[in-house]
C-alpha positions in Angstrom: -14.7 14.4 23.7 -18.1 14.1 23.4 -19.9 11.1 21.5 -21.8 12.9 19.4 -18.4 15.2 18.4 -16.8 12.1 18.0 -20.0 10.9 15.7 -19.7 14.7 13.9 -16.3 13.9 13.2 -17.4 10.8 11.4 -20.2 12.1 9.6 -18.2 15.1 7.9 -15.1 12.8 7.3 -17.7 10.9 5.3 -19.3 13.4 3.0 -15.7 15.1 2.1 -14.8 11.9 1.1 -18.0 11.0 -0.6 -17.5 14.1 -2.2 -13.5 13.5 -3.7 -15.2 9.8 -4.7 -17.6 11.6 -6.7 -14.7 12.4 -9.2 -13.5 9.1 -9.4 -15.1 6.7 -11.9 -12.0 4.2 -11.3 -9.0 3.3 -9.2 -7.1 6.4 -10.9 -3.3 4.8 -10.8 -1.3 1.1 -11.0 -1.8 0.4 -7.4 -5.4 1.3 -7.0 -6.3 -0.5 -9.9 -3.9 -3.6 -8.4 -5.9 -3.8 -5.2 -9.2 -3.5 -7.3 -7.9 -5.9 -9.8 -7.6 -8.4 -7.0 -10.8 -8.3 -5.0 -12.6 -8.9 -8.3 -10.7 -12.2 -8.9 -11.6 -13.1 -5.2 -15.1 -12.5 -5.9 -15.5 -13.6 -9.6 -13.7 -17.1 -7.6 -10.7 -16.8 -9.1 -8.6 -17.0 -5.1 -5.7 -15.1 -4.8 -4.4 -15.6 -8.6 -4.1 -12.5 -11.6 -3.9 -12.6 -15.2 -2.3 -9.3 -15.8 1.4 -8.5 -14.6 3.0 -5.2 -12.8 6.3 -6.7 -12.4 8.0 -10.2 -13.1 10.0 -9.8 -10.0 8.9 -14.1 -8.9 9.9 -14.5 -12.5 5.9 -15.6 -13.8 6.1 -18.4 -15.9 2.0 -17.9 -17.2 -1.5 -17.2 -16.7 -3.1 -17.4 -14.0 -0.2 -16.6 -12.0 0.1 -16.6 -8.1 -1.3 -12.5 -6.9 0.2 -10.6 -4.5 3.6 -11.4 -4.0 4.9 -8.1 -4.0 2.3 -6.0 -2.9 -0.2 -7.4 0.1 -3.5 -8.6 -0.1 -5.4 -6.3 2.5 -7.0 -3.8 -0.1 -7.8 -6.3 -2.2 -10.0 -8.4 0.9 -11.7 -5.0 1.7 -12.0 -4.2 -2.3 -13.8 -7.8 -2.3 -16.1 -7.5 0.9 -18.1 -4.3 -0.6 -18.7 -6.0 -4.1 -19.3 -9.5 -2.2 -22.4 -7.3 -0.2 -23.7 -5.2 -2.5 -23.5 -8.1 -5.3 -22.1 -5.5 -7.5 -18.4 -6.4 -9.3 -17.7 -2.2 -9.9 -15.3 -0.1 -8.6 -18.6 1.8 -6.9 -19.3 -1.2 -4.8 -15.2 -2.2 -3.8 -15.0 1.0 -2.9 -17.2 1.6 -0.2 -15.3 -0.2 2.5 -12.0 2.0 1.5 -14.7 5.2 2.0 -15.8 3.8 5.7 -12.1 3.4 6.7 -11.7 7.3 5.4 -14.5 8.8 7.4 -13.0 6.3 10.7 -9.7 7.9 10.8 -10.9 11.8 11.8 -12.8 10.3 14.9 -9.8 7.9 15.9 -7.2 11.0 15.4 -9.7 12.7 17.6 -9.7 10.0 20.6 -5.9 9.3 20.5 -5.3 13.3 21.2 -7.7 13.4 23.9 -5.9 10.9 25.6 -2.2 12.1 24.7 -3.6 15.6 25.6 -6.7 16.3 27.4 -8.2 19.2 25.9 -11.4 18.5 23.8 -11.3 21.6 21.4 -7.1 20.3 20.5 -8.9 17.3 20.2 -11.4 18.2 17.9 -8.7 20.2 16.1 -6.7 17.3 15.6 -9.8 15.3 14.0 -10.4 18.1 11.6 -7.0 17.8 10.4 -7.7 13.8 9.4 -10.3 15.1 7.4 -8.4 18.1 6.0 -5.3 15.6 5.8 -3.7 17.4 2.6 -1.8 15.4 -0.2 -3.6 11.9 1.0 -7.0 13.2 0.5 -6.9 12.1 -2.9 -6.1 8.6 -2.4 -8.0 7.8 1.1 -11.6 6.8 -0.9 -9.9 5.0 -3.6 -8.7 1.1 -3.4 -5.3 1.9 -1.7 -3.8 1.5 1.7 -3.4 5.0 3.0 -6.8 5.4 4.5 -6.8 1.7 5.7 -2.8 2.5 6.9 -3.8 5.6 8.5 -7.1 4.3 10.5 -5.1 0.9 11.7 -1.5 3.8 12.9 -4.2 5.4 14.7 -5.8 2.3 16.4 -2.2 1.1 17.0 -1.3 4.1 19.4 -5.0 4.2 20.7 -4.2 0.6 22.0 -0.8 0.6 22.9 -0.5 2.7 26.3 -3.5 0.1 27.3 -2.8 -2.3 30.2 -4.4 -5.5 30.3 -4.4 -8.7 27.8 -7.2 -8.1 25.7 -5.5 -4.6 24.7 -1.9 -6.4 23.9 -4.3 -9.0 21.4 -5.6 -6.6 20.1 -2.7 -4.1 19.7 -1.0 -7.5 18.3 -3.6 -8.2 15.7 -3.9 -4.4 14.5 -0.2 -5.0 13.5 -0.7 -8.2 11.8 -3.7 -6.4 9.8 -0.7 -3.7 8.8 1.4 -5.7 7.4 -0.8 -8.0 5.9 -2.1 -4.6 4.3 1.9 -3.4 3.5 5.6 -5.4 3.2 6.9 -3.0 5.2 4.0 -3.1 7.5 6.6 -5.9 9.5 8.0 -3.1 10.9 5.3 -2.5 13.0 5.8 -5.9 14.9 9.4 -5.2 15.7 8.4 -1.7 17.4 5.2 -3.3 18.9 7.4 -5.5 20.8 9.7 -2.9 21.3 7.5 -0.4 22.8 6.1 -2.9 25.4 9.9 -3.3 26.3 10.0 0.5 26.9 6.4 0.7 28.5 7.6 -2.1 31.0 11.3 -0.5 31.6 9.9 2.6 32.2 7.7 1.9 35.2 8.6 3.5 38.2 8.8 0.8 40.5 9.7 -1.6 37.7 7.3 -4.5 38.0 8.5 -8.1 37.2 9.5 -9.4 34.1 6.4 -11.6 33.4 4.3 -8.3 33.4 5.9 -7.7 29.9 6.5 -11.2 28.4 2.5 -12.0 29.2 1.8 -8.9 27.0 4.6 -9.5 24.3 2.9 -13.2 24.1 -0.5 -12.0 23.6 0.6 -9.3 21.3 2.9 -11.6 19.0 -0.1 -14.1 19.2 -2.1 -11.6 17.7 0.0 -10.6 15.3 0.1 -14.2 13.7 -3.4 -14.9 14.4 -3.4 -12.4 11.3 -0.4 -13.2 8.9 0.0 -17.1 10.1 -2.7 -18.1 7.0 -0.9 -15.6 5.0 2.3 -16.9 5.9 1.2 -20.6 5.2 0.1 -19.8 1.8 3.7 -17.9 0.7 5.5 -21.1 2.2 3.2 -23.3 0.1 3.9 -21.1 -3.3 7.3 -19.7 -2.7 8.8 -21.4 -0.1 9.1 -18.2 2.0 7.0 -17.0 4.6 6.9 -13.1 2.9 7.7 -12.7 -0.6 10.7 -13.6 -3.3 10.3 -10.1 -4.8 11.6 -8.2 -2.0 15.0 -10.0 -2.5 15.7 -8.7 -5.8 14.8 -5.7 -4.7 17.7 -5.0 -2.6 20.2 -5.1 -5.8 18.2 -2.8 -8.1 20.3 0.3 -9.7 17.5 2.0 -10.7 13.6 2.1 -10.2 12.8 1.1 -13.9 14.9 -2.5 -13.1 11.6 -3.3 -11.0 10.2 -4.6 -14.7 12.8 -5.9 -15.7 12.3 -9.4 -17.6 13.5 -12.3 -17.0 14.5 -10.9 -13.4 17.3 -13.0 -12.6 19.7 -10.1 -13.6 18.9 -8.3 -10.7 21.8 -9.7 -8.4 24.6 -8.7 -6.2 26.6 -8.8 -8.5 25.5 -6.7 -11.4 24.7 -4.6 -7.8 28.3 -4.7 -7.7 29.3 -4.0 -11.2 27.6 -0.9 -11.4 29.8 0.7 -9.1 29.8 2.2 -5.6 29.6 5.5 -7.0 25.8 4.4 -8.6 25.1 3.0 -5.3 25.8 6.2 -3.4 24.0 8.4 -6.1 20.6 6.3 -5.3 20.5 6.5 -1.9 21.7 10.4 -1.7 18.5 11.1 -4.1 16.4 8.9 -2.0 17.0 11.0 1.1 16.7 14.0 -0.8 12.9 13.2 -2.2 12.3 11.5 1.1 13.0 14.4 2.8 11.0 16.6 0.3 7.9 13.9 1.1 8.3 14.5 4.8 7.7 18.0 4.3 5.4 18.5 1.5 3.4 15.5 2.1 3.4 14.0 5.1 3.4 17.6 7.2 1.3 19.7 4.5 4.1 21.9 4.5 2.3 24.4 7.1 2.5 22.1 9.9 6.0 21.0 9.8 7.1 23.2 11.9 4.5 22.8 14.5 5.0 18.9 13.9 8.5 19.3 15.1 7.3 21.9 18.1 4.5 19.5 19.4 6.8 16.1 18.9 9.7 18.3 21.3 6.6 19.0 23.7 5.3 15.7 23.7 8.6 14.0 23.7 7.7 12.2 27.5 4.9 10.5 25.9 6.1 6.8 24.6 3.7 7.3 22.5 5.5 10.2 20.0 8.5 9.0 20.7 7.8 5.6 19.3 6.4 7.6 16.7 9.5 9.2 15.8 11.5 6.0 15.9 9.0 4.3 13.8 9.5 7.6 11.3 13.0 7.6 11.6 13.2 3.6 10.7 10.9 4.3 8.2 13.1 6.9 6.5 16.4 5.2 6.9 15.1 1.8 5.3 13.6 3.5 2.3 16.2 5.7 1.8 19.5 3.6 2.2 17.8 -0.2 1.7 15.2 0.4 -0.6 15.6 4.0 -2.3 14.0 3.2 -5.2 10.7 2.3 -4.0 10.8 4.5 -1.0 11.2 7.1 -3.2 8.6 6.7 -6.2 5.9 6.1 -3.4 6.8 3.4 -0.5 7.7 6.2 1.9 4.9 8.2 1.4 3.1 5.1 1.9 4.3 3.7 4.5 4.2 7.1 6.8 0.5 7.6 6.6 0.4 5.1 9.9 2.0 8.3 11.5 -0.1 10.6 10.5 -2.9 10.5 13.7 0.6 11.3 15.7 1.8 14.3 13.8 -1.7 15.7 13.1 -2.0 15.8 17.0 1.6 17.4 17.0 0.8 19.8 15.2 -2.2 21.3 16.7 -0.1 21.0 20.1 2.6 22.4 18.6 0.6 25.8 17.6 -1.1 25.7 21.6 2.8 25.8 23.1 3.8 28.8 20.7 0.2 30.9 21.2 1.0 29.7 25.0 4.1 31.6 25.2 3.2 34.6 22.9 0.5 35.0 25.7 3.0 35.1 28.3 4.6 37.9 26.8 1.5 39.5 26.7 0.9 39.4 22.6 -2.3 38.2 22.3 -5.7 38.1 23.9 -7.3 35.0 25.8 -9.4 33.8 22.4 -5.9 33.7 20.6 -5.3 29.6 20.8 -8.8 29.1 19.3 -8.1 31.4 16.4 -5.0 30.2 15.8 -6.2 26.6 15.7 -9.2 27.4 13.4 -6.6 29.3 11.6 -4.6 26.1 11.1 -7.8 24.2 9.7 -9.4 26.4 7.5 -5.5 26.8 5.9 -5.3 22.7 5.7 -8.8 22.8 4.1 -7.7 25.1 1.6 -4.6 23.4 0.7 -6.6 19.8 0.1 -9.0 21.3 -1.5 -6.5 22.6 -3.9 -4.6 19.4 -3.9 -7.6 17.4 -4.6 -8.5 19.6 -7.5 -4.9 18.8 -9.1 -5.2 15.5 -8.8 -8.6 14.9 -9.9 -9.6 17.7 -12.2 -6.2 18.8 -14.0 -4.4 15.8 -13.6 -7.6 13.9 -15.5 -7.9 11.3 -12.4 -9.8 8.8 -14.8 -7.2 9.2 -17.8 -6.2 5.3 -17.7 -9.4 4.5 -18.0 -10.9 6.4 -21.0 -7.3 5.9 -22.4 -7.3 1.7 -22.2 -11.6 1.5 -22.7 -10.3 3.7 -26.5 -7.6 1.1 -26.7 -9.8 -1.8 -26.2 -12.2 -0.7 -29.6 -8.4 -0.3 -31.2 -7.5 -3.4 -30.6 -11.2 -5.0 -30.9 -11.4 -3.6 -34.4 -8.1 -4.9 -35.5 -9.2 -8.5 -34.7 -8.2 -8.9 -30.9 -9.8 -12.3 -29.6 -10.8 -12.5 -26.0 -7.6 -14.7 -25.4 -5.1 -12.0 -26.3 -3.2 -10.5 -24.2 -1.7 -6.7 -24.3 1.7 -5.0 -23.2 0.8 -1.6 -21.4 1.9 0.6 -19.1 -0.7 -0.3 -16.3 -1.7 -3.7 -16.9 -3.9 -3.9 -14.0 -5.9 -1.0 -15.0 -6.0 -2.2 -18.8 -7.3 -5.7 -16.7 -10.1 -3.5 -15.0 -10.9 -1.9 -17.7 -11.7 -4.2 -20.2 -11.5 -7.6 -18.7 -8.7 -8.4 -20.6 -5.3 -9.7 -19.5 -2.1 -7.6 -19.9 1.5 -7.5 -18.7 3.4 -4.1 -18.5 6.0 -2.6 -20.5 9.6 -4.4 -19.2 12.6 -2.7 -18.7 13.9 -4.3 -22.2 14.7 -4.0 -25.9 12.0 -5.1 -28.7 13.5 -8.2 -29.0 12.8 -9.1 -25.1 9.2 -7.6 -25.3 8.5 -9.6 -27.9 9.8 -12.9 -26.3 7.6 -12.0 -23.4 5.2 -11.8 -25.4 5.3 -15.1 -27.0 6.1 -16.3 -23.7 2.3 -15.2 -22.2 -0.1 -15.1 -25.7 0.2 -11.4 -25.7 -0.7 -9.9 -29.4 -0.6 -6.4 -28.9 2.0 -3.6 -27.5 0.8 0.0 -26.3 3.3 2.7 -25.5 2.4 6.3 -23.7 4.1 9.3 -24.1 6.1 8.6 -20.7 4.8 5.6 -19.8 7.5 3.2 -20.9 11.1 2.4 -20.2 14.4 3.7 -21.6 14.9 0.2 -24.1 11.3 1.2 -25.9 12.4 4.9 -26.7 13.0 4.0 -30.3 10.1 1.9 -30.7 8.0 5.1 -29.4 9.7 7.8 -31.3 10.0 5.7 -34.2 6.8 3.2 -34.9 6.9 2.4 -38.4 8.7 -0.5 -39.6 10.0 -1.5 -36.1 11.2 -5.8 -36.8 7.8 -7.8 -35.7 5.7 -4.8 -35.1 3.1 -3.9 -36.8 1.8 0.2 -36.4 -1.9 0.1 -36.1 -1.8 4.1 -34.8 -2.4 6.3 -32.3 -4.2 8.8 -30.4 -3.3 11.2 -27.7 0.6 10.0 -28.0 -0.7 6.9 -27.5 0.9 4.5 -30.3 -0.8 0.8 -30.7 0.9 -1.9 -32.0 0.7 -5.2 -33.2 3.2 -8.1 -32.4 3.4 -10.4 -35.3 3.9 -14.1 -34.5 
């Protein structure tokens, strides 16, 4: 491709996002608002530290606490750098580097299917479909990982067929970047290290061994030049080099047990206690939403097929079949290892690395079928051309639709006009700066208002309001949905709940304060 199709590409992957952004006034959901949340302690000088709690998985004992030990600190670094240079602490300005990465990824979809297959309009097809990329359009302007997930999967396979050192650095340090953006980003290492196995066994003569432990070195080197600091700091807090949260994790029996508090009932062997039959029924619904999210989401329905078509026609390039290993790992983990989290979002997640690879699939995919219609004579010479405009003014359409959903019906903004009325609430009924709140989103409430706040646990009244003596917090809110099986009596039945006080409610929204 061209440079100046390549700067195109760019260009219009700007202005659509620009143009989704323009209907976001905040983060719009728990992670956003996390990453948010933690670029403005980085820039208000705060380091890597939070006063407001989505989980108590490392078992918090106060404020400030320790951030990011579940989820990674990348989005919250990139949040940081655009309010750090515009000298602006809004969601406007720690934003912008998340709408940069978005516009990046059509151009880099665009190169990596020129050089998996050298025809500039699939190309140019391919690119159009990062722009038009379906259910993640929503989220790739706002302070998450898929744009930043999607731009770095792309780099990765851009990088990896590459001979040389330089390439293997790099390649190493655009894994290190993915999982210091994502836990499961790890995995990324281990099929890194793997593919430059397969590159090197594959050559035909087989060259010596040295030609792929130099490369492994660099790469692995480049890998830690990224998560070593990261590493260091988790040893010095934790005593791990990842996480604790991941741990309990594993032994969770259902996704609402990711708040519980204190966390130390999560454990092999209430794991155990629950039953095999529990176990089983977890993972069987994981695969079945997993494999729904594969379909719906991650293929935009339409191109699954072609997906599947291009992947088969593709298969002797290492390249899609590392994909599809990397997929297929993907899938398995958050299905059978983690099936809570892979299903409520992880997996969808996680996947967007892929999505360069399949949106290239797809558009080959349609070429091989138009290809042998015309060899039974079905169609006329301009048919692959139609058929791949076809396939891009169909995706437009469909995120277009998608995006309206998730912005306009789905009220994209409602946390924050919900949590800036429940501020005044709380404000009016003698709330001191100090005083913290139990919501549903405590890092949006934190974003919001600037004031701290712990979410809703997976526990009875009499453990919320421990927790809440435990971390200064005054004040409960519970949303119609937002809020764990324990707290359905306290929601359906506010007055005259022991050491609750009913201050009242809008919007199924019901306040409350927690007497002393």
């Amino acid at each position: 491709m061209k440079r100046r199709e390549l700067i195109a590409l760019f260009i219009f992957g700007l202005l659509f996002n620009l143009g989704i952004a323009w209907f976001q006034a905040a983060p719009g959901y728990m992670d956003a608002d996390y990453y948010f949340a933690g670029g403005l302690r980085l820039v208000q000088g705060h380091g890597f530290t939070e006063n407001y709690l989505w989980n108590y998985l490392d078992d918090p004992q106060g404020f400030p606490h320790h951030s990011h030990g579940y989820w990674f600190p990348l989005a919250s670094i990139l949040a940081a750098a655009g309010m750090f240079l515009t000298g602006q602490q809004t969601f406007f300005a720690a934003r912008l580097g998340f709408i940069l990465v978005a516009a990046f990824v059509p151009p880099v979809t665009a190169s990596l299917a020129q050089r998996i297959f050298p025809h500039r309009e699939v190309a140019l097809a391919a690119g159009l479909l990062a722009v038009f990329c379906g259910y993640h359009a929503p989220f790739m302007p706002t302070t998450d990982n898929f744009g930043l997930f999607m731009l770095l999967g792309g780099l990765f396979f851009l990088l990896f067929s590459r001979s040389g050192r330089f390439p293997s650095l790099l390649l190493g340090v655009v894994a290190g970047l993915m999982n210091l953006a994502r836990p499961d980003g790890l995995i990324w290492l281990a099929f890194g290290l793997g593919g430059l196995f397969l590159l090197w066994f594959e050559a035909n003569p087989r060259p010596k061994f040295s030609t792929f432990l130099y490369p492994a070195m660099l790469f692995v080197a480049g890998y830690f030049l990224v998560m070593g600091p990261w590493m260091l700091r988790n040893m010095s807090i934790w005593g791990t080099p990842l996480t604790p949260s991941g741990s309990r994790v594993l032994w969770m029996t259902r996704y609402d047990e990711t708040f519980a508090w204190p966390p130390d009932r999560i454990n092999l062997q209430n794991w155990l206690a629950a039953g095999w039959s529990s176990a089983i029924a977890g993972r069987l619904e994981a695969l079945k939403l997993n494999a729904v999210n594969t379909i719906a989401a991650q293929a935009g329905i339409l191109l699954f097929p072609f997906i599947l078509i291009g992947s088969w026609k593709l298969r002797k390039d290492l390249r899609v079949r590392l994909a599809v290993l990397v997929w297929l790992a993907l899938f398995l983990v958050m299905s059978l290892i983690f099936p809570f989290a892979g299903a409520r979002g992880s997996f969808f997640h996680a996947g967007a690395a892929l999505q360069p690879i399949w949106f290239t699939a797809a558009v080959i995919g349609v070429e091989a079928l138009v290809v042998k219609a015309r060899a039974r004579g079905w169609f006329t010479p301009a048919a692959p051309r139609l058929f791949r405009v076809s396939l891009v003014l169909f995706m437009a359409a469909l995120t277009v639709g998608l995006a309206y959903v998730s912005l306009i019906e789905n009220d994209w903004n409602q946390f924050r006009r919900t949590y800036v009325r429940v501020e005044q609430m709380l404000v009016e009924n003698g709330a001191q700066p100090s005083d913290a709140v139990i919501v549903a989103n405590a890092p949006g409430y934190f974003v919001a208002n600037g004031r701290s706040a712990l979410i809703v646990p997976d526990e009875n009244l009499e453990s919320v309001r421990a927790l809440a003596r435990r971390f200064g917090a005054r004040f409960l809110v519970l949303e119609k949905t937002y809020y764990t099986d324990p707290m359905i009596p306290v929601y359906q039945n506010p007055e005259g709940q022991p050491g609750l006080t009913y201050l009242g409610e809008f919007d199924d929204v019901r306040v409350f304060a927690i007497q002393p």
